[in-house]
NULUMMAR-214584 format. One record per residue (C-alpha): residue in one letter; y, x, z. Coordinates in steps of 0.5 Angstrom, whole numbers, plus 2048, in hexadecimal, padded with zeros to 3 digits. Last residue first. Layout:
<gukols>
residuo,yy,xx,zz
A,Y,X,Z .
...
</gukols>
This chain:
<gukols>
residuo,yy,xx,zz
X,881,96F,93B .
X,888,96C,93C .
X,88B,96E,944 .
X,891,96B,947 .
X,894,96C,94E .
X,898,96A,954 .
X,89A,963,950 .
X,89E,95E,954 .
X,8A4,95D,94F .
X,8A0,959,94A .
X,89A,957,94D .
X,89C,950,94C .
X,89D,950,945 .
X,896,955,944 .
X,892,94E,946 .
X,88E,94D,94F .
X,893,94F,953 .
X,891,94D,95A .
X,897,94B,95E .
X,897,94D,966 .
X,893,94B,96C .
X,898,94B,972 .
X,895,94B,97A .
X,89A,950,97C .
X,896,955,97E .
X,891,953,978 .
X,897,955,973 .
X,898,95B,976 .
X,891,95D,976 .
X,892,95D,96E .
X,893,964,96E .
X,88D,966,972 .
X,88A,96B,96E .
X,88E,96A,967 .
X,891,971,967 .
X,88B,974,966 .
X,889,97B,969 .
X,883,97B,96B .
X,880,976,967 .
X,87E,96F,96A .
X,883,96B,966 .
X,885,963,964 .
X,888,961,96B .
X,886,960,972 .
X,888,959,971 .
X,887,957,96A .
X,88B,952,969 .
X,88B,94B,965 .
X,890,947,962 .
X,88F,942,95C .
X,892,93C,958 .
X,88F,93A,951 .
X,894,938,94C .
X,891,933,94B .
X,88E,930,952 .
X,889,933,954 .
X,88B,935,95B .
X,888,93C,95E .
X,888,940,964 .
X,886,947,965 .
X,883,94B,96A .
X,880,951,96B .
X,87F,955,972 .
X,880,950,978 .
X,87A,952,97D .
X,877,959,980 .
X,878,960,983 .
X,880,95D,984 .
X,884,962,98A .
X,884,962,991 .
X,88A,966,994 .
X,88B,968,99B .
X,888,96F,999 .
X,882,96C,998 .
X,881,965,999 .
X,87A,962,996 .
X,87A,960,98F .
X,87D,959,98D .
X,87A,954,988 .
X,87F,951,984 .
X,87D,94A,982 .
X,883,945,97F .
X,880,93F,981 .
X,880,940,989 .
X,87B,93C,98C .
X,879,940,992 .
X,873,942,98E .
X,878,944,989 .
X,87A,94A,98D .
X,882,94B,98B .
X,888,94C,987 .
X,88E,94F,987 .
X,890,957,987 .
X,896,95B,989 .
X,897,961,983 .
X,894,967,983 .
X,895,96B,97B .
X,892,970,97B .
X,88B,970,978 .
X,88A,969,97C .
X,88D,967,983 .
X,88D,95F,983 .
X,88E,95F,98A .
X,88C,95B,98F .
X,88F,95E,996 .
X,896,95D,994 .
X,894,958,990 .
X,892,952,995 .
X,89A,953,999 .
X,896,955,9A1 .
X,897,94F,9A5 .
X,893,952,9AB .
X,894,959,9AA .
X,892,95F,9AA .
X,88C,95D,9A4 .
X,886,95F,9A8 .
X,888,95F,9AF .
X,88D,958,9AE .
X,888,955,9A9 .
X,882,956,9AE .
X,886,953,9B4 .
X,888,94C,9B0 .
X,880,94D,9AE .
X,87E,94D,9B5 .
X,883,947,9B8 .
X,881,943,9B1 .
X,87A,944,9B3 .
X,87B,941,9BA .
X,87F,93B,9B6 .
X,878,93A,9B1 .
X,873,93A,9B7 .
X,877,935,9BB .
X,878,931,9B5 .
X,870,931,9B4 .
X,86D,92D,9AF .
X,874,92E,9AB .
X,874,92A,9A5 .
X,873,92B,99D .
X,86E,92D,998 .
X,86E,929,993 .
X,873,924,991 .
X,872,926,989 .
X,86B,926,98A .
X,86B,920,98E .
X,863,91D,98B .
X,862,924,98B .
X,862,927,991 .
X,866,92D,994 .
X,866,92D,99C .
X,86A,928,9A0 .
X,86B,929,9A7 .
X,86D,930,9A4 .
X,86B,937,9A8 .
X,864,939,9A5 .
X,866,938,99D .
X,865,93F,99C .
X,869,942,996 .
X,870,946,998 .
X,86B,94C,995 .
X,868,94C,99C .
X,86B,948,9A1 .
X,86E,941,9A0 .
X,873,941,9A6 .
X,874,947,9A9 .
X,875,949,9A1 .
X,879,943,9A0 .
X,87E,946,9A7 .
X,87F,94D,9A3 .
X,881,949,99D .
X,885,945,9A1 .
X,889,94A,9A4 .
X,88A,94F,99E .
X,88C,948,99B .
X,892,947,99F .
X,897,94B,99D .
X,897,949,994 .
X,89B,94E,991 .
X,897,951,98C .
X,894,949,98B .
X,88E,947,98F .
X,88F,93F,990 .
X,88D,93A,995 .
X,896,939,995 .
X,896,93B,99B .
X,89B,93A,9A1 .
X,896,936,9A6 .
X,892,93C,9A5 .
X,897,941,9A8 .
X,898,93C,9AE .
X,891,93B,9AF .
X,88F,943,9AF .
X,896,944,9B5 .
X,893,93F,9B8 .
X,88C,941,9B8 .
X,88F,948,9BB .
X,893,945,9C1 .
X,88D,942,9C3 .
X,88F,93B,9C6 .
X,88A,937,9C1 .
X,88C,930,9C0 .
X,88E,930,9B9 .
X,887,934,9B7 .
X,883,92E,9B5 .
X,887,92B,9B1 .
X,88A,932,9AE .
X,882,933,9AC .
X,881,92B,9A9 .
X,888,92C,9A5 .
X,886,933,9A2 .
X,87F,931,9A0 .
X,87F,92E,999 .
X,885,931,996 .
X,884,937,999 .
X,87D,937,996 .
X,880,935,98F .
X,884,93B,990 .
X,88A,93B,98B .
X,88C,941,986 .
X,88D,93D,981 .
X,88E,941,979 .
X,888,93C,975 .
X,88D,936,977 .
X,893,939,975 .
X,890,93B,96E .
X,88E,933,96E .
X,894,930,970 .
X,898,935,96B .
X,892,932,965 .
X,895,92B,968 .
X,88F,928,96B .
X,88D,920,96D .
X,88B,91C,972 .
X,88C,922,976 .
X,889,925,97E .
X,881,923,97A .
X,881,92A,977 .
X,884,92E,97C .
X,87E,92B,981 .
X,879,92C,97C .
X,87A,933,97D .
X,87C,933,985 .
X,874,930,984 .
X,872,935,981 .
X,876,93B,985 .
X,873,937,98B .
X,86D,939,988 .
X,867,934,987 .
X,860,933,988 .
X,859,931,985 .
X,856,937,982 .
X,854,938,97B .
X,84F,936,976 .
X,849,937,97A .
X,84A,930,97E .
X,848,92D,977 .
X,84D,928,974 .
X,84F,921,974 .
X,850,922,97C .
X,855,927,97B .
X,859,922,978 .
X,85F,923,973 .
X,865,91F,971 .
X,868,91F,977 .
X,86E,91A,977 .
X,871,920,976 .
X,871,925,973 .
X,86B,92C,974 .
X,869,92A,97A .
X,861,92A,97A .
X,860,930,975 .
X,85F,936,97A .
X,867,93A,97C .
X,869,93F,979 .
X,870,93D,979 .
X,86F,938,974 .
X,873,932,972 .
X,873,92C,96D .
X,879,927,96B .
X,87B,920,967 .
X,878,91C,96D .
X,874,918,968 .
X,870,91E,967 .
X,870,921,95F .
X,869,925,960 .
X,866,927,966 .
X,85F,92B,966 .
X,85A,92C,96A .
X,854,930,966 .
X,84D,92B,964 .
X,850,92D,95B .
X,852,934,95D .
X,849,935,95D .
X,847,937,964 .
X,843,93D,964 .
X,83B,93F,963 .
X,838,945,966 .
X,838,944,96D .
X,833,946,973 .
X,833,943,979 .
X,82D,940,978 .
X,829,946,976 .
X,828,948,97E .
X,82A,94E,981 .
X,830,951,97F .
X,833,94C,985 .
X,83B,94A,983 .
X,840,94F,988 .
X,846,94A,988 .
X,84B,948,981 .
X,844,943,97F .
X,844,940,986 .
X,84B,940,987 .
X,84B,93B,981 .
X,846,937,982 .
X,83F,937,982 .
X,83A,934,97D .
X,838,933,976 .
X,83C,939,973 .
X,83F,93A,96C .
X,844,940,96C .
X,84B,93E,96C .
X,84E,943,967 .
X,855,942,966 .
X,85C,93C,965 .
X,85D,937,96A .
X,862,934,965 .
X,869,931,966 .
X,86D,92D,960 .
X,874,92B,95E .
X,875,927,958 .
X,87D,927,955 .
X,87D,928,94E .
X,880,92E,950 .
X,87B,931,953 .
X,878,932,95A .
X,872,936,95D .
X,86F,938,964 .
X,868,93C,963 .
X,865,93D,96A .
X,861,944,96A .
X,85A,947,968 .
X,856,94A,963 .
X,859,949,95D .
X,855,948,957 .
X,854,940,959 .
X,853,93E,951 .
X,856,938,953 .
X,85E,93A,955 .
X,85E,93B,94D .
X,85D,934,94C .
X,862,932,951 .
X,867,937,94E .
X,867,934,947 .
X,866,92D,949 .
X,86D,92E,94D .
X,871,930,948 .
X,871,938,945 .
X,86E,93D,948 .
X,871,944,947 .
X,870,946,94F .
X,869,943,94F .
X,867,946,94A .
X,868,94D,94D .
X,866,94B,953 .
X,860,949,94F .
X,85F,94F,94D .
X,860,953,952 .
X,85A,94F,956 .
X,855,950,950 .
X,850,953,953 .
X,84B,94E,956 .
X,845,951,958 .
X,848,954,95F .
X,849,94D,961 .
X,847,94C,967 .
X,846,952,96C .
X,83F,954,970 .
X,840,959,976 .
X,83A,95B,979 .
X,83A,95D,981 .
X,837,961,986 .
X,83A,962,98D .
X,83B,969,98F .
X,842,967,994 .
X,845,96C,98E .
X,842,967,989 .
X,83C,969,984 .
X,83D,966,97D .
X,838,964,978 .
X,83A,962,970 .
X,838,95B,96F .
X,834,954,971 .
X,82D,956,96F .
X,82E,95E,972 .
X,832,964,970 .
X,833,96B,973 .
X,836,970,970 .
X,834,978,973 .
X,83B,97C,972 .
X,83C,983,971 .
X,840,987,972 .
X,844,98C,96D .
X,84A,991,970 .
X,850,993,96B .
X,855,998,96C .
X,85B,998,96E .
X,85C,99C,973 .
X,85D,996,978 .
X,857,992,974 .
X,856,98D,96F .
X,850,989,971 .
X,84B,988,96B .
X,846,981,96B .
X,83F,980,96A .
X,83A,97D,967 .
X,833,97B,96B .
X,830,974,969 .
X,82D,96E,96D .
X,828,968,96C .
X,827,966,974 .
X,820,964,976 .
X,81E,95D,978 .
X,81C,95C,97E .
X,819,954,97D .
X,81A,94F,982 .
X,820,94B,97C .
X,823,951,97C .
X,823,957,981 .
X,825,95E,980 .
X,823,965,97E .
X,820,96C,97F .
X,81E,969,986 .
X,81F,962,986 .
X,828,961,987 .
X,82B,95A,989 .
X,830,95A,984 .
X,837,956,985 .
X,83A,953,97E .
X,841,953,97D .
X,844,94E,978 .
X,849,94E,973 .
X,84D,949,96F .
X,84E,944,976 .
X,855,943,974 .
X,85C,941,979 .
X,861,942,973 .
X,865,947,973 .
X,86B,944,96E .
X,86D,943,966 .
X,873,942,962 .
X,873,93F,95B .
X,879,93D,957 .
X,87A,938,951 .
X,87D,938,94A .
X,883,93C,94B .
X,880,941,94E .
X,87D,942,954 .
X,878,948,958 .
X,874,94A,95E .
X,86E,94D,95C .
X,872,952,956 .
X,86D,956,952 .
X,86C,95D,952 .
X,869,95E,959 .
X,86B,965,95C .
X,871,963,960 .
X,86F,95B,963 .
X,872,957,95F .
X,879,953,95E .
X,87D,94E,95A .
X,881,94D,953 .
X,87D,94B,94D .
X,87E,94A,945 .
X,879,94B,940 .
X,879,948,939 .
X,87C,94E,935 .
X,87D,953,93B .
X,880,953,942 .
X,87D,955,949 .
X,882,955,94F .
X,881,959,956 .
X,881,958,95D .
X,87B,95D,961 .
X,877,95C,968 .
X,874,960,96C .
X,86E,95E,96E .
X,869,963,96C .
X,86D,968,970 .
X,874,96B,972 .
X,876,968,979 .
X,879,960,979 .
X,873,95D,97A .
X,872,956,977 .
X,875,94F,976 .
X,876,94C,970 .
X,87C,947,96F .
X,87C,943,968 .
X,880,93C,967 .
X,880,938,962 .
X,885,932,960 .
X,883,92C,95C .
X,889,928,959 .
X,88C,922,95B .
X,892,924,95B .
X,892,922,963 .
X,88B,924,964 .
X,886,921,967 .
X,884,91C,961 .
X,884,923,95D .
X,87E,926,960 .
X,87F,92A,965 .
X,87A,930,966 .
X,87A,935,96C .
X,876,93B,96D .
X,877,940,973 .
X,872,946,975 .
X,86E,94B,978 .
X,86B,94F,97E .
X,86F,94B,984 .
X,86C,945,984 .
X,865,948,981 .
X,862,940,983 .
X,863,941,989 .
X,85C,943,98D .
X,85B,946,986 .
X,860,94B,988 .
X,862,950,981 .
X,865,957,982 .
X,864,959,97B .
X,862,95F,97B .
X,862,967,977 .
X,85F,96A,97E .
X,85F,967,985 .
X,858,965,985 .
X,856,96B,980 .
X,854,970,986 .
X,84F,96A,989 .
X,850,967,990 .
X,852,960,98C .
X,84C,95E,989 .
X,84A,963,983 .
X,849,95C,97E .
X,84F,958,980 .
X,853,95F,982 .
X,851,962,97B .
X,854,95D,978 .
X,850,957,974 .
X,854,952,971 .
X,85B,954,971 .
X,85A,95C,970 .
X,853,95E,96D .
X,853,957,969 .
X,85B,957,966 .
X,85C,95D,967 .
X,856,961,966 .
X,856,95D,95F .
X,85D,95E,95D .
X,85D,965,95F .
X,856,967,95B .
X,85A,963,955 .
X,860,966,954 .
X,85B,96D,955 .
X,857,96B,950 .
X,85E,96B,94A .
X,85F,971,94C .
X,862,976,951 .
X,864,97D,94F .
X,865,97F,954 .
X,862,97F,95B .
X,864,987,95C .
X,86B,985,95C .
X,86B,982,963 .
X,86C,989,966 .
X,872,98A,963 .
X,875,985,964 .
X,876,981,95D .
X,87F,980,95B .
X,87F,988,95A .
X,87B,986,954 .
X,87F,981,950 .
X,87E,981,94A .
X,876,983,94B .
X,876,97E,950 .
X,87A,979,94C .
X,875,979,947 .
X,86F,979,94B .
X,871,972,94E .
X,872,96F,947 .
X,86B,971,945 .
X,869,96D,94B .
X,86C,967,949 .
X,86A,968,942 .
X,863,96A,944 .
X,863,963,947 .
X,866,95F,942 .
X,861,963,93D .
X,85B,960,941 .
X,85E,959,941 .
X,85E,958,93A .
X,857,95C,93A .
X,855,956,93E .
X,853,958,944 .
X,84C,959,946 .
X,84C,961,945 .
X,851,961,94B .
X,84D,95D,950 .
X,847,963,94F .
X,84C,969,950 .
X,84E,965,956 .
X,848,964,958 .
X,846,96A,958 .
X,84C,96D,95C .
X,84B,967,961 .
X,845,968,963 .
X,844,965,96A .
X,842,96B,96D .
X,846,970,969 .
X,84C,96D,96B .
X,84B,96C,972 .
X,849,974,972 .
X,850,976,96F .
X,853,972,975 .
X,850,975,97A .
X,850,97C,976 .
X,858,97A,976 .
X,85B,97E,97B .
X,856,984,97A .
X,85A,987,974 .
X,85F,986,96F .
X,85B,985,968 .
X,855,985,969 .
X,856,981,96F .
X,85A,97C,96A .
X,854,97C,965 .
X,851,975,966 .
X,854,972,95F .
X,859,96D,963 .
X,85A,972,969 .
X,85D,977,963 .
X,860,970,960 .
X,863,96F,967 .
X,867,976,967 .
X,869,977,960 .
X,86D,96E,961 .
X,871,971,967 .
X,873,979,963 .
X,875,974,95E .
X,879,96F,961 .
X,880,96E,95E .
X,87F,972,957 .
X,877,970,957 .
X,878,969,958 .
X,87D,969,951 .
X,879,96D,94D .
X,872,968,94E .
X,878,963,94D .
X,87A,966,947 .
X,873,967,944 .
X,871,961,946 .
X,877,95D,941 .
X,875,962,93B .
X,86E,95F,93B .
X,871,958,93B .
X,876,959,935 .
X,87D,95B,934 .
X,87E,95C,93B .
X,884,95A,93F .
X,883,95D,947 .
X,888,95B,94C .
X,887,960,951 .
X,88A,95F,95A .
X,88D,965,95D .
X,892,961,960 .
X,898,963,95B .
X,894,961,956 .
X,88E,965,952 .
X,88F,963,94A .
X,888,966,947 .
X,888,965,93F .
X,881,964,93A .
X,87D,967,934 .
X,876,965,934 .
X,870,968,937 .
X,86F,96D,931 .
X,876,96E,930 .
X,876,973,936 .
X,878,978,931 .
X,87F,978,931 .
X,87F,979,939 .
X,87A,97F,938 .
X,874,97F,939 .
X,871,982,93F .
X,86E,97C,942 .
X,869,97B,93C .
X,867,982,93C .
X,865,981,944 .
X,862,97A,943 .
X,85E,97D,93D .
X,85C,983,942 .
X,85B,97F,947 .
X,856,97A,943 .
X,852,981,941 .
X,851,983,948 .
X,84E,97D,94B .
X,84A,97C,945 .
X,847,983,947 .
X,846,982,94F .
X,843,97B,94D .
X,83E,97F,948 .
X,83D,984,94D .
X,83C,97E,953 .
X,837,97B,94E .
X,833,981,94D .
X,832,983,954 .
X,830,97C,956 .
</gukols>
């Protein structure tokens, strides 16, 4: 043990000092990863052209650090389990996560498999990292400048803690809810709705649904807008034979949403079960299994907490591990064992990579089937006109149990619930090229991706996903059918309705049943409500009312389905779920949202944007969108009132559009903007766009960015 942790420690110092020497040579010695030029427009947005592939990650590992490098220093220090040695007790929770599920190890593991060409990309990338850091150090926070050098490794640790530690099984899924980390670095998923309101948009249309009858993409990822391992970041990648625009999530060096003019790929959350969560019945030193105690294997290591005066205190930490995996105690002190799929596949950057670069639909389809990436739907279109929507990730092969069965506590008991194999991409759904000319997800299960439904769930294991679908869903699929035909300007206005599907369905059947009341109140509700538009723009004075009125309504997370007459089903999917099961009840609601929206909000028929504020950095704007569980497209999940203003925590961050029409046709927007340093000029500088419900050019050749560069950089 001692010699192995020395020798560790030892390589560790020597690959930083190669990292550190490579970091400080100068610009004209940076021939080593290919001679390249930055342009940065006036968005804050690099367009990176790069002689050769090496050269391409180096700029783009330099480019992520001038806008995000005190963000991206902070996750590869948790990524590397190391974060409270570095900044104190505030991540001993998270360092512990870490170093329960190996994460560093693994990593160094994950990185000796790559090929060596993929290996270079990745010392490329951090190296270029490095080199802005030692350019510009006034732009690293002080205390963040402890975690540098990076390295190739630490790429690959923030890949894999994210992708399997974060999506797949983040510590409020292993820990349970009452736990330090429940709310810490996570994605806000309700599986009751299919992570409505954790995720994203995709659309699809094939030429024949098109009026020039080309295919159009639409990329629109939801997450959290605070700094963190959501954050997104826009860039374009240039060198001989390579040619990508889209977004990834800071730290990663490869694009997830992307297109040329070959084809695009954008992803969402999809409801997976990747990982499960085993309950232990404890036996003396041990637990139980198959009616045996069996002991746990352990191993004693040990994490260092900074403290206030400096210095450094060493604890150690007691490792436990059972059959199914690493061993957790909850803070309600249930046992449990966390198995997570996937974690011998680690070739999941290497794929993106292979998928952004791909060329026709064969290509991409055979690299779709090394099934390297852990989860999302994948959503696909190219010029030569196929869609595609695959249920993409690790789904564990079981005999038994559906869905809620295996995202629940599992027994830990017995060996039938233990898996080890998955399920081959092969027997995943998928549809290919439907008759309607289009595919949808908004994080929704497979079963109503076009229509006709191409899918059913009945043709698959009830563990592959659940069965339900969101009012966001089925407002997607709603827009889609609303047209015979798009133009790609039908097509960017379809993505930027602000409509609620929910109001849309009820508010006829609620001003029915309302016509009749003789409180003054309710009359004054009714006659706002007649004069909506059943939209949520910056203007909008009956939208505060209704959203009150659908949480009265629909409950908790506007998710329950106990008010309707009708509640979803899926043999009416896009019908369902509708009627008023008790018209008094909903016109008493509407008397307690109406005077719940005059205390809260000051007035009745307060403008929507005087209270929903797009208030980011310095810019306050009057804000648009809305809560995708009441059927809103364009999500943008509000924070509680404070100061008589709410402000956007999650909800509409990238976007683009896309036609593949020759030449290429493409808007897009960042919302938030390109930057999170101190400082930056492009925090929230494209919320004006967003306010005005506009996306604006992408620029994608040197002729276009004519007279919109802010700043030029040849390495």
């Amino acid at each position: 043990m001692i010699r192995f942790a020395v020798s560790c420690r030892a390589a560790w110092l020597m690959l930083s000092l190669a990292f550190l020497v490579l970091s400080q040579a100068p610009a004209a010695e940076s021939g080593s990863h290919g001679h390249g030029e930055i342009l940065w427009d006036t968005y804050g947005t690099p367009h990176i052209f790069a002689k050769d592939t090496v050269g391409l990650f180096y700029g783009f590992g330099y480019a992520q650090a001038r806008a995000h490098a005190g963000l991206i220093l902070n996750l590869y220090a948790q990524s590397r389990g190391r974060a409270a040695e570095y900044w104190g007790d505030k991540y001993v929770d998270t360092d512990r996560y870490v170093l329960a599920n190996g994460v560093w190890p693994r990593a160094e593991d994950w990185y000796k498999q790559q090929t060596p060409e993929m290996r270079s990309y990745l010392d490329a990338f951090a190296a270029g990292f490095n080199a802005y850091a030692n350019e510009h150090p006034d732009g690293i926070p002080a205390d963040a400048k402890v975690v540098l050098p990076i390295s190739g490794v630490d790429v690959v640790a923030h890949w894999e803690r994210v992708m399997e530690f974060l999506y797949i099984a983040p510590p409020a899924k292993t820990l349970g809810a009452g736990s330090a980390l429940a709310s810490l670095d996570q994605p806000k998923f309700d599986e009751s709705q299919a992570h409505d309101d954790a995720g994203s948009n995709a659309w699809a249309l094939a030429p024949s649904k098109t009026v020039d009858g080309h295919a159009m993409l639409l990329s629109n990822p939801h997450l959290a807008w605070a700094p963190s391992f959501m954050t997104y970041f826009e860039a374009e990648l240039t060198a001989p034979g390579i040619s990508m625009y889209g977004a990834t999530q800071v730290g990663f060096p490869v694009l997830r949403f992307s297109f040329n003019e070959d084809h695009g790929l954008t992803n969402t959350v999809n409801p997976i079960s990747a990982a499960t969560v085993y309950k232990l019945t404890l036996s003396g030193d041990g637990y139980l299994y198959d009616g045996k105690a069996v002991p746990f294997e352990t191993r004693e290591t040990s994490i260092k907490v900074r403290q206030p005066d400096g210095s450094l205190k060493e604890s150690s930490v007691s490792l436990r591990t059972a059959v199914q995996g690493p061993v957790f105690e909850r803070k309600d002190g249930t046992t449990v064992a966390l198995r997570v799929a996937g974690l011998d596949r680690p070739f999941g950057i290497q794929e993106y990579w292979d998928l952004d670069k791909a060329h026709g639909l064969d290509e991409f389809l055979s690299i779709l089937k090394r099934l390297q990436v852990p989860m999302f739907n994948m959503v696909y279109a190219d010029k030569d006109g196929h869609i595609l929507y695959q249920y993409n990730g690790y789904v564990p092969v079981r005999d038994h149990g559906d869905f809620a069965y295996w995202e629940g506590l599992v027994p830990g008991d017995t060996s039938q619930n233990l898996w080890t194999k998955l399920t081959p991409y092969e027997d995943l759904p998928r549809t290919l090229d439907p008759p309607a000319g289009w595919v949808q997800n908004t994080n929704n299960p497979p079963w109503m991706n076009t229509a006709p439904p191409a899918l059913s769930p009945k043709l698959y294991p009830a563990y592959m996903s659940p069965v339900n679908m969101s009012l966001r869903a089925e407002q997607s699929a709603t827009l889609l059918m609303s047209k015979p035909k798009f133009t790609f300007e039908e097509f960017v206005q379809a993505k930027l309705t602000t409509r609620s599907l929910l109001a849309e369905r009820m508010l006829d059947s609620l001003l029915a049943a309302a016509a009749d009341s003789s409180h003054p109140l309710v009359q004054q509700a009714v006659a706002l409500l007649k004069s909506w538009d059943r939209c949520y723009n910056n203007d909008s004075r009956a939208a505060l009312l209704f959203e009150v009125w659908a949480g009265k309504f629909t409950g908790a997370q506007f998710s329950g389905m106990q008010n309707f007459s009708k509640p979803w089903d899926l043999n009416e999917m896009l019908t369902t779920p509708s009627g008023i099961k008790d018209p008094a009840k909903a016109v008493a609601m509407l008397e307690d949202a109406a005077k719940e929206t005059i205390q809260k909000y000051g007035a009745l028929d307060r403008p929507f944007g005087d209270v929903s504020r797009f208030h980011w950095g310095t810019y306050n704007l009057p804000g648009n969108g809305g809560y995708g569980n009441i059927g809103i497209f364009r999500v943008i999940t509000w924070s509680p009132l404070k100061d008589g203003e709410r402000i956007p925590i999650h909800g509409e961050t990238f976007i683009s559009m896309v036609e593949f029409s020759k030449p290429l046709k493409a808007m897009g927007i960042l919302t938030y903007g390109e930057s999170s340093q101190p400082g930056s000029p492009h925090i929230g500088d494209q919320l004006p766009l967003l306010s005005k419900k506009q996306l604006r050019p992408i620029w994608r050749t040197r002729a276009e960015l004519e007279g919109h560069l802010e700043d030029t950089k040849t390495y």
